[in-house]
Backbone as CSV, one residue per row, in Angstrom:
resi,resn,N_x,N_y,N_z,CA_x,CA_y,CA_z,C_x,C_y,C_z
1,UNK,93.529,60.525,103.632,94.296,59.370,104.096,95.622,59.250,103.355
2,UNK,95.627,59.289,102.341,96.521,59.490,101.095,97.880,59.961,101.468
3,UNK,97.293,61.783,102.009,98.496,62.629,102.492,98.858,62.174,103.650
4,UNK,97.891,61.730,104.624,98.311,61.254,105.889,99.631,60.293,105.713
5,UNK,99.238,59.235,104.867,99.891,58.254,105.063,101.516,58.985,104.097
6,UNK,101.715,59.657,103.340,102.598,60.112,102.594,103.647,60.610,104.116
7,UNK,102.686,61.679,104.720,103.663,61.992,105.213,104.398,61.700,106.494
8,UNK,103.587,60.271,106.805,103.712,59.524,108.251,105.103,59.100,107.499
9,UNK,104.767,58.512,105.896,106.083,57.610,105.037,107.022,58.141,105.148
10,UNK,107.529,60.095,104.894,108.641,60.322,105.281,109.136,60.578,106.335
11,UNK,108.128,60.884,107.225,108.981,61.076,109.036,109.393,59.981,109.215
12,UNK,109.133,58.689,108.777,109.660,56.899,109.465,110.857,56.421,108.355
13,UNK,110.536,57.006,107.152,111.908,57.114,105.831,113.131,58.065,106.762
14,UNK,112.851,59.034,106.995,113.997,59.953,107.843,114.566,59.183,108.965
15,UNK,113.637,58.709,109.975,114.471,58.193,110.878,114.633,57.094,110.863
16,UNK,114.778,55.806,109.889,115.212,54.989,109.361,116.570,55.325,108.710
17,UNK,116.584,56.385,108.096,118.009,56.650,107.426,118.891,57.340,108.411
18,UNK,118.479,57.722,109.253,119.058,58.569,110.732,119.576,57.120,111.625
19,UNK,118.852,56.384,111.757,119.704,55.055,112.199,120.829,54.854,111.467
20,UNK,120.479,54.372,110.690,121.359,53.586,109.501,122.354,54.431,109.477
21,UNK,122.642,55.339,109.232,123.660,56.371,109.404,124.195,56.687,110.651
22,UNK,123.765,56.311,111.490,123.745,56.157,112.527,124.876,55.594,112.935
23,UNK,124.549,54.133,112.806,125.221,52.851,112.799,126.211,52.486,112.054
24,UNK,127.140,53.402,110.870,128.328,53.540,110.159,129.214,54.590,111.402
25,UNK,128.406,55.767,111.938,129.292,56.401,112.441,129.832,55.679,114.150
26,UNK,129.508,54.530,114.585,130.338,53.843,115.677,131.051,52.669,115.365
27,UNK,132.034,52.360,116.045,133.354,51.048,116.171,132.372,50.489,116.684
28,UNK,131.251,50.303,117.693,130.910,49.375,118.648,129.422,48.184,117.538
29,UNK,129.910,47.350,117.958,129.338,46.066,116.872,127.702,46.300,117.750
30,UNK,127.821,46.140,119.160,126.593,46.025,120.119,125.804,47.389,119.604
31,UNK,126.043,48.393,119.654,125.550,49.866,119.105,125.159,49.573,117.851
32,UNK,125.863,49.457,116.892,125.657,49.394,115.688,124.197,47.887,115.425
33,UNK,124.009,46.976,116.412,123.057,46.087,116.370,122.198,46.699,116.397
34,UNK,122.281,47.518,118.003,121.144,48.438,118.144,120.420,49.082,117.633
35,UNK,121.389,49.896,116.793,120.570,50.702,115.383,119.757,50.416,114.279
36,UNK,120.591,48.812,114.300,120.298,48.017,112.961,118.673,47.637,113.295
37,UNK,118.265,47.185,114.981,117.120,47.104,115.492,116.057,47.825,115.503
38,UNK,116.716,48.989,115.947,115.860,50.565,115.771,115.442,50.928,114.515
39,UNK,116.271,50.298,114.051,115.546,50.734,112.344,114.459,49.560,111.702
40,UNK,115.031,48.527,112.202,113.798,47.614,111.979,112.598,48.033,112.537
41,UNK,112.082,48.511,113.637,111.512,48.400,114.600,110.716,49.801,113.146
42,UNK,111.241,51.283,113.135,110.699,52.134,112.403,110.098,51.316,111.143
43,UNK,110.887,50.796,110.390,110.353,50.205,108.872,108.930,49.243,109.059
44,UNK,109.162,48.696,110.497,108.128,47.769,110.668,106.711,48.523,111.128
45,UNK,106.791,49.408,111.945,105.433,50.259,112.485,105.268,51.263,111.343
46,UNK,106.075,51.546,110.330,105.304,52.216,109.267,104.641,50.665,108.183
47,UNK,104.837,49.945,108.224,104.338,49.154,107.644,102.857,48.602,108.285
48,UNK,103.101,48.742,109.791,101.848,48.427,110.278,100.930,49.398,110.083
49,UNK,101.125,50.590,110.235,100.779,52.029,109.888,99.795,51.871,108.284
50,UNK,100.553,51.244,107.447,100.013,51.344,106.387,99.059,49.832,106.135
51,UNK,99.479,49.065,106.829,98.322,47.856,106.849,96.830,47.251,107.022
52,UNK,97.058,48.468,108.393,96.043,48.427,110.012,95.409,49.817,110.144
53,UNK,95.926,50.477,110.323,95.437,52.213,110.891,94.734,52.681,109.583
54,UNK,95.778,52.626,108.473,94.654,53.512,107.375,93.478,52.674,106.959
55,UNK,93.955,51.446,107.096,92.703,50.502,106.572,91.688,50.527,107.703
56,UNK,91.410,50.532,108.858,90.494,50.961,109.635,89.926,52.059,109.440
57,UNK,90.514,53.669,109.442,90.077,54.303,109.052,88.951,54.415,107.872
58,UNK,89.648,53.350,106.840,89.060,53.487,105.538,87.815,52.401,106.087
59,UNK,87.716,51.516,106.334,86.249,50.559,106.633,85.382,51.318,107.632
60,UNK,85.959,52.303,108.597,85.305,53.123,109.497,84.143,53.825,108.599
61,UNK,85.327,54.770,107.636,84.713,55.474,106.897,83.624,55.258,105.985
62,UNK,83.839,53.852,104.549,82.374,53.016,104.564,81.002,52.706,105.368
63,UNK,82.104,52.497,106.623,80.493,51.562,107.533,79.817,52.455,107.837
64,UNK,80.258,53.946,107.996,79.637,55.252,108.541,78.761,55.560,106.792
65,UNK,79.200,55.495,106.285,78.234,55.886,104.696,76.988,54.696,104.794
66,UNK,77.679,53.469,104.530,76.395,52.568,104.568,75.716,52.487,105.804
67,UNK,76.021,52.636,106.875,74.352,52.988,108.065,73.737,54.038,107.323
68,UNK,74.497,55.518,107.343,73.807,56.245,106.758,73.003,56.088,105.375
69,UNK,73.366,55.450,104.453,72.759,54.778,103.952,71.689,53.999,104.382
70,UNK,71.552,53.284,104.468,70.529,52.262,105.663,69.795,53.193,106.077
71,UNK,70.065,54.137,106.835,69.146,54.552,107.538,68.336,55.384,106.512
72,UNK,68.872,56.144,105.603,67.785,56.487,104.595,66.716,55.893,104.263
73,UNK,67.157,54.608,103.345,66.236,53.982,103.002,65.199,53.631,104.145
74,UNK,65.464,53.367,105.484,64.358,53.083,106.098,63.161,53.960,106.401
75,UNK,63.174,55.222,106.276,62.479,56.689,105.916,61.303,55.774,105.585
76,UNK,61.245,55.814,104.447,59.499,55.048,103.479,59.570,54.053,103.911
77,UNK,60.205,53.253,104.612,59.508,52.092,105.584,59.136,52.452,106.650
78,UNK,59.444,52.653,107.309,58.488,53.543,108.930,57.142,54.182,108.515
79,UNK,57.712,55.040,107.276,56.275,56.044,106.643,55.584,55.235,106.542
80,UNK,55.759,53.914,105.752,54.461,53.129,105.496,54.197,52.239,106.504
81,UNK,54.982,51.674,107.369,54.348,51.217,108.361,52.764,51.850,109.219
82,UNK,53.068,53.041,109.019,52.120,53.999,109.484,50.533,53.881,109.114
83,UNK,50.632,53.400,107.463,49.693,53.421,106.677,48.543,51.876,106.682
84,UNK,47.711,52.260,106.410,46.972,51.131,106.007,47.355,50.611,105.056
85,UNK,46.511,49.096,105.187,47.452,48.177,103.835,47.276,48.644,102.371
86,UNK,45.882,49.176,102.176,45.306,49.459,101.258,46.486,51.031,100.696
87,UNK,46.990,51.780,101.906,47.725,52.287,101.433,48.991,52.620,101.252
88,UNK,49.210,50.956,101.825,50.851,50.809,101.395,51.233,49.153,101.001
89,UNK,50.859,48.959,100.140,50.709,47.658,99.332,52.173,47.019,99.599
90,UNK,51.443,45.482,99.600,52.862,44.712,99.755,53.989,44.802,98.693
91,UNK,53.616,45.301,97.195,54.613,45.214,96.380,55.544,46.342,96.892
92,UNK,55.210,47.249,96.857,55.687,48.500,97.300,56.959,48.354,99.253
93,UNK,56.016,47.622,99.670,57.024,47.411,100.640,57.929,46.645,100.227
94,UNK,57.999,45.251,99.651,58.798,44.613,99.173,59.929,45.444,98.584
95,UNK,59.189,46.514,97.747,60.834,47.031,96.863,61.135,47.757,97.881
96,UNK,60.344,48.711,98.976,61.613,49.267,99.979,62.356,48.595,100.985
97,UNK,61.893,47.413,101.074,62.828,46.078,101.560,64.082,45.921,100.860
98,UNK,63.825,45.842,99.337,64.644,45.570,98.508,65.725,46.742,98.818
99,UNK,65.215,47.736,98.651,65.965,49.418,98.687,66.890,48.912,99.882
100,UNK,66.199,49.227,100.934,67.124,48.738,102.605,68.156,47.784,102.560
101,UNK,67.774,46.632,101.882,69.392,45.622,101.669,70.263,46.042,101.275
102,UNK,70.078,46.766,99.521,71.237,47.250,98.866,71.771,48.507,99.779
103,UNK,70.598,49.061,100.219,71.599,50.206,100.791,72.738,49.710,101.840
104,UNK,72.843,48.645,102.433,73.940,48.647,103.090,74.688,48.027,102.971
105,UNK,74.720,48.059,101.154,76.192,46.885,100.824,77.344,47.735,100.623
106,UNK,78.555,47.689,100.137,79.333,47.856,100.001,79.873,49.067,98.892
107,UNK,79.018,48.713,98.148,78.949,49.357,96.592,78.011,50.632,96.851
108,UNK,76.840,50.481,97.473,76.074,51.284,97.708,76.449,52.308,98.437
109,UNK,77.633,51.961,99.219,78.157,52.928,100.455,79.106,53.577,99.643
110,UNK,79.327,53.459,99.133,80.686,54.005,98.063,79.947,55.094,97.531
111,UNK,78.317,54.701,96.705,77.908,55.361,95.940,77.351,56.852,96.861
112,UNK,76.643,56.307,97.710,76.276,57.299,98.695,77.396,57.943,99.327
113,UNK,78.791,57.318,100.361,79.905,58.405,99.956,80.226,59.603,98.821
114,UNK,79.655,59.111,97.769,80.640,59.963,96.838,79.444,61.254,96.139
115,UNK,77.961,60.793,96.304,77.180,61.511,96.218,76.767,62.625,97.370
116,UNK,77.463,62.411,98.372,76.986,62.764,100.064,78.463,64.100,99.470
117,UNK,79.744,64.148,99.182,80.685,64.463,98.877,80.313,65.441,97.523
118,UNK,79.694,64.706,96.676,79.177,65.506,95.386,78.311,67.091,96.057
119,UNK,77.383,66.373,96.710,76.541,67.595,97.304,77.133,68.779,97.952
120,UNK,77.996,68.218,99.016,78.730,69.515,99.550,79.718,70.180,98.660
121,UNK,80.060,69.282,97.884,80.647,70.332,96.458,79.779,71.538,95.894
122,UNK,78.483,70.854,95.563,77.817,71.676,94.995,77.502,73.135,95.733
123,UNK,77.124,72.732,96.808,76.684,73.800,97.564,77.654,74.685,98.224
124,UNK,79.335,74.342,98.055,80.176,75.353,98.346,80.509,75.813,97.110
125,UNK,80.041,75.286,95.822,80.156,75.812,94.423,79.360,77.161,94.526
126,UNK,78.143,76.682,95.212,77.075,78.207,94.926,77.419,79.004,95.670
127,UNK,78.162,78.796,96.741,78.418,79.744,97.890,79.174,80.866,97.534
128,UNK,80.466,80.184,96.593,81.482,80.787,95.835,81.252,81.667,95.133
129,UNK,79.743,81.105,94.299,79.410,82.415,93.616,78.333,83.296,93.268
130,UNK,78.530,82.954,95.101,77.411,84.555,95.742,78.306,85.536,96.166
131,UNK,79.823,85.145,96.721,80.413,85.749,96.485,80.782,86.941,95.964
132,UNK,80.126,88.149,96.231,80.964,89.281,94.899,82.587,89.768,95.143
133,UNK,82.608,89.444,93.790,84.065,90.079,93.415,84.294,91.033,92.991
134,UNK,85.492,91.691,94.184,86.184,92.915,93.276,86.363,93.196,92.168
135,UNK,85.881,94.596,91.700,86.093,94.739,90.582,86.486,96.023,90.276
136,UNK,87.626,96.645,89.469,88.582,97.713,89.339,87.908,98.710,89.445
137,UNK,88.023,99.505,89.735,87.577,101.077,89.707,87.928,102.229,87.875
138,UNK,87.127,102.490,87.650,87.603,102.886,86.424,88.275,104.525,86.548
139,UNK,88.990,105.256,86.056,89.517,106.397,86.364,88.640,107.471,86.920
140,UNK,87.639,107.592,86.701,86.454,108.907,87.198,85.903,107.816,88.603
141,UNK,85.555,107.282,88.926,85.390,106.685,90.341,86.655,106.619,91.096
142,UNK,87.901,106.523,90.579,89.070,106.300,91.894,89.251,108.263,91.762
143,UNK,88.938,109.094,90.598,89.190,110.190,90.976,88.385,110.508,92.454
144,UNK,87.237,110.249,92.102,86.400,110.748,93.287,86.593,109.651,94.431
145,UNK,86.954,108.254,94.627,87.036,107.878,95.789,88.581,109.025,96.085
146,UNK,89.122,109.374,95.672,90.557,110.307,96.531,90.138,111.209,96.900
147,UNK,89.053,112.299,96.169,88.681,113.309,96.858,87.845,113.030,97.712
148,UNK,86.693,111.865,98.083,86.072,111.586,99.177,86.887,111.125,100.246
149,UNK,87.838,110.887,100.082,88.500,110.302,101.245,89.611,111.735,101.920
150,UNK,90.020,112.702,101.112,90.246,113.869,101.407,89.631,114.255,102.204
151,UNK,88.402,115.034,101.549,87.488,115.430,102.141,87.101,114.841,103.670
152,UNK,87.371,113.853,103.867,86.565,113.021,105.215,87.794,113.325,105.800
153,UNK,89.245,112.994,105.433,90.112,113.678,106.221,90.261,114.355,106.572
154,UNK,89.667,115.622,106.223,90.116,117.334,106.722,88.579,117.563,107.235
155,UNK,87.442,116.715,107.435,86.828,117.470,108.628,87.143,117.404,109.962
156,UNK,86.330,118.726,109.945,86.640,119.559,111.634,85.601,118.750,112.392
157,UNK,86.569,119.001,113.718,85.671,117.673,114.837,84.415,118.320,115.255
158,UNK,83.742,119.677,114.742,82.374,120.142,114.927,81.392,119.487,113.640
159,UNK,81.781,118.679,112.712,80.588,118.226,111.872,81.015,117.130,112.015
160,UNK,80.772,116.129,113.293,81.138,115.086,113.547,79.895,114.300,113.454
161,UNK,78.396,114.988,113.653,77.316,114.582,113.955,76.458,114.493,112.876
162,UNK,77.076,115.556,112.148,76.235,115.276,110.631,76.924,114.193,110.110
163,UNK,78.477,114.145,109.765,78.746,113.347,109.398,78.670,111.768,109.425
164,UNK,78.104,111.905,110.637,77.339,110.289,111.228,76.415,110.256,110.893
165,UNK,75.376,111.081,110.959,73.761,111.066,110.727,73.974,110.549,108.832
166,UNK,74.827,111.188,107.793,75.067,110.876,106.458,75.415,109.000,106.706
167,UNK,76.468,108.677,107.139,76.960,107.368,107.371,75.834,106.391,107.820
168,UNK,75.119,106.790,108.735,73.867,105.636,109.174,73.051,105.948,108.125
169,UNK,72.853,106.535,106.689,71.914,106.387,105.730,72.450,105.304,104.974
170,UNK,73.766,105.161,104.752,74.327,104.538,103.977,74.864,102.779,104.137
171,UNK,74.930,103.418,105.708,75.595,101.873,106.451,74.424,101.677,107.872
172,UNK,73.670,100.379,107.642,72.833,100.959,109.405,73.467,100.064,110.254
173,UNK,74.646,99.871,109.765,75.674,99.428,110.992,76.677,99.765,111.509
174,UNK,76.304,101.387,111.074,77.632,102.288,111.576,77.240,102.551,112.991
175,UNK,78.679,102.359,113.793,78.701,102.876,115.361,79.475,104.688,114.864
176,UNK,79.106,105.425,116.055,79.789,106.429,115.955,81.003,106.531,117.186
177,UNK,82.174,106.497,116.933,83.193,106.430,117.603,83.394,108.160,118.302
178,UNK,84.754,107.880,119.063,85.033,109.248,119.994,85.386,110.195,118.875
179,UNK,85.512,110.333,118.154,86.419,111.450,116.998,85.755,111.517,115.896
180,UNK,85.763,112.547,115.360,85.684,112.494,114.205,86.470,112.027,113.021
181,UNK,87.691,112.114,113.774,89.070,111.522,112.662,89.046,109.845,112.502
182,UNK,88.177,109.121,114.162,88.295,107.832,113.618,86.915,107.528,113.185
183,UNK,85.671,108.082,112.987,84.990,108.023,112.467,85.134,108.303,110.640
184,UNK,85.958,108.673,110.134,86.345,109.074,108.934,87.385,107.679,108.207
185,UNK,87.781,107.169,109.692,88.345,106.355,109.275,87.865,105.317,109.025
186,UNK,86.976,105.049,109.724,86.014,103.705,109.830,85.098,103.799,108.711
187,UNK,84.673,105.035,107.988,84.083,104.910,106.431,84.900,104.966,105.467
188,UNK,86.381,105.206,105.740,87.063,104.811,104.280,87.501,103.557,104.597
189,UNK,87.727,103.170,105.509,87.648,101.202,105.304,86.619,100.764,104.685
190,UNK,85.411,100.874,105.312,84.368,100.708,104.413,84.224,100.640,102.902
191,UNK,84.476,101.839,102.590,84.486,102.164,101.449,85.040,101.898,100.125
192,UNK,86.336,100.592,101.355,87.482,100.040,100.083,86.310,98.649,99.320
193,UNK,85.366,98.806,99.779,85.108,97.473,99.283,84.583,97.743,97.953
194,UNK,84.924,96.944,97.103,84.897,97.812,95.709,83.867,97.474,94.860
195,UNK,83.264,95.924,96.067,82.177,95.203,95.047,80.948,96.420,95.285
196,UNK,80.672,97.645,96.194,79.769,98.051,96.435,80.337,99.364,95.802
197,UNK,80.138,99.533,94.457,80.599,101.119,94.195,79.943,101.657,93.958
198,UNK,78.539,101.719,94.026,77.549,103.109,94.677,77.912,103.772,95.995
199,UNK,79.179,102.904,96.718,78.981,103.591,97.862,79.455,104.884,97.969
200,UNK,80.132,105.321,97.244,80.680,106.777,97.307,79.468,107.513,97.167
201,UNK,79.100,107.290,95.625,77.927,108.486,95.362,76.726,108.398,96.549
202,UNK,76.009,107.308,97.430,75.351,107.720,97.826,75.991,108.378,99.341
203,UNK,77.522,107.976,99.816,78.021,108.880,101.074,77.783,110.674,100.612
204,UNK,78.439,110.557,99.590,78.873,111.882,98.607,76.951,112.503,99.065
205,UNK,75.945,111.663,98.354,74.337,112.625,98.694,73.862,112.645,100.230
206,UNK,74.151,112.048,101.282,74.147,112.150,102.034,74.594,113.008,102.839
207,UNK,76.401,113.027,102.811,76.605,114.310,103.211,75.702,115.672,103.147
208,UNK,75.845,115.563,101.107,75.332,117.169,101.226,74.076,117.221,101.527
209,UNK,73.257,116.550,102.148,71.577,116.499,102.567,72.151,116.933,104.099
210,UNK,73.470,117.189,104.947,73.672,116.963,106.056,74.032,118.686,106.263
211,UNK,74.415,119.004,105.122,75.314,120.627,104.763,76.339,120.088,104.604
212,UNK,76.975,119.353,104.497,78.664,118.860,104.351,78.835,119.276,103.193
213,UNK,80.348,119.818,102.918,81.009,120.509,101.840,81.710,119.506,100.786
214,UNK,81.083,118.829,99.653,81.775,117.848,98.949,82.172,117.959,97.499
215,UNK,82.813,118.236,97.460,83.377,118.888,95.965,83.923,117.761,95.091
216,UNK,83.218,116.738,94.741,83.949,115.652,94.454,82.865,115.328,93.183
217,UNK,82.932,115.257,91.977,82.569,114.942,90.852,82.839,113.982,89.787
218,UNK,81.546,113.080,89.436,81.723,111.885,88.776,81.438,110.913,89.447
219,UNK,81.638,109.595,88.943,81.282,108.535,89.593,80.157,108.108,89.436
């Protein structure tokens, strides 16, 4: 709401000063009223803007936390409605009575806003770091990712089939394309991904389980 309203403030600041400036550059007194109007008219609907609209928004936004609210708490009241008395005692309803009021005050909606907000933090926190991250290649692995990627360049379009049969050990979501050249290509894309750097050595054993010629050492 914050930014909203920031930047509604300078599009109605601009053409407020676009009047006003406006209204120096004519002789005519009637024009120059005009402007003087037009600019009232801007200063005034950003003011309503900031009175009315964000403040709706903002009570929208509460009243939507506290139902939701509310409606939580009513969970273990329905549940126990369900129950016999014996196993859902009047004290016990009383406090989820109690629970149900506060939940839809004011304060409570705030709290549940900001905990409802906390959560999806959390859980795009963990998401973040499932994440794997790149991580550098040390000199004997980028030697051999260059000669694997050589190598895949200069085969001949007759070991096109081994060279696939190696790739679906490694990837079982390799398609095999028309060529062999864009099939070569489609595993060194692959291959840039750096969080997976076994992937060379096990393309590299694959091949040669296929007869493929790989002269590429280390890693």
């Amino acid at each position: 709401l914050r930014r909203s309203e920031t930047m509604w403030g300078i599009s109605t600041g601009i053409a407020d000063l676009v009047f006003k400036v406006a209204s120096t550059l004519t002789p005519s007194a009637g024009v120059k009223a005009n402007y003087a109007a037009a600019s009232l008219l801007v200063t005034g609907t950003d003011e309503i803007v900031n009175k009315e609209a964000f403040l709706q928004q903002t009570v929208a936004a509460l009243t939507a936390a506290m139902d939701a609210n509310r409606k939580k708490a009513l969970v273990p009241i329905i549940a126990g409605m369900q129950a016999e008395a014996d196993e859902y005692p009047i004290s016990l309803a009383y406090e989820h009575l109690l629970n149900y009021q506060r939940a839809g005050s004011f304060v409570e909606g705030l709290k549940f806003a900001a905990a409802t907000a906390q959560a999806e933090g959390d859980r795009s926190t963990r998401e973040l770091e499932n994440i794997p991250l790149n991580r550098a290649l040390d000199d004997t692995q980028t030697a051999k990712r260059g000669c694997l990627t050589a190598v895949l360049q200069g085969l001949p379009a007759t070991q096109q089939n081994q060279l696939y049969a190696a790739y679906q050990k490694v990837d079982s979501t390799a398609t095999n394309p028309a060529t062999v050249k864009q099939l070569a290509a489609d595993i060194i894309v692959k291959h840039r991904f750096v969080h997976d750097q076994d992937f060379d050595d096990r393309l590299v054993v694959e091949m040669k389980k296929q007869g493929l010629s790989v002269p590429c050492e280390g890693g």
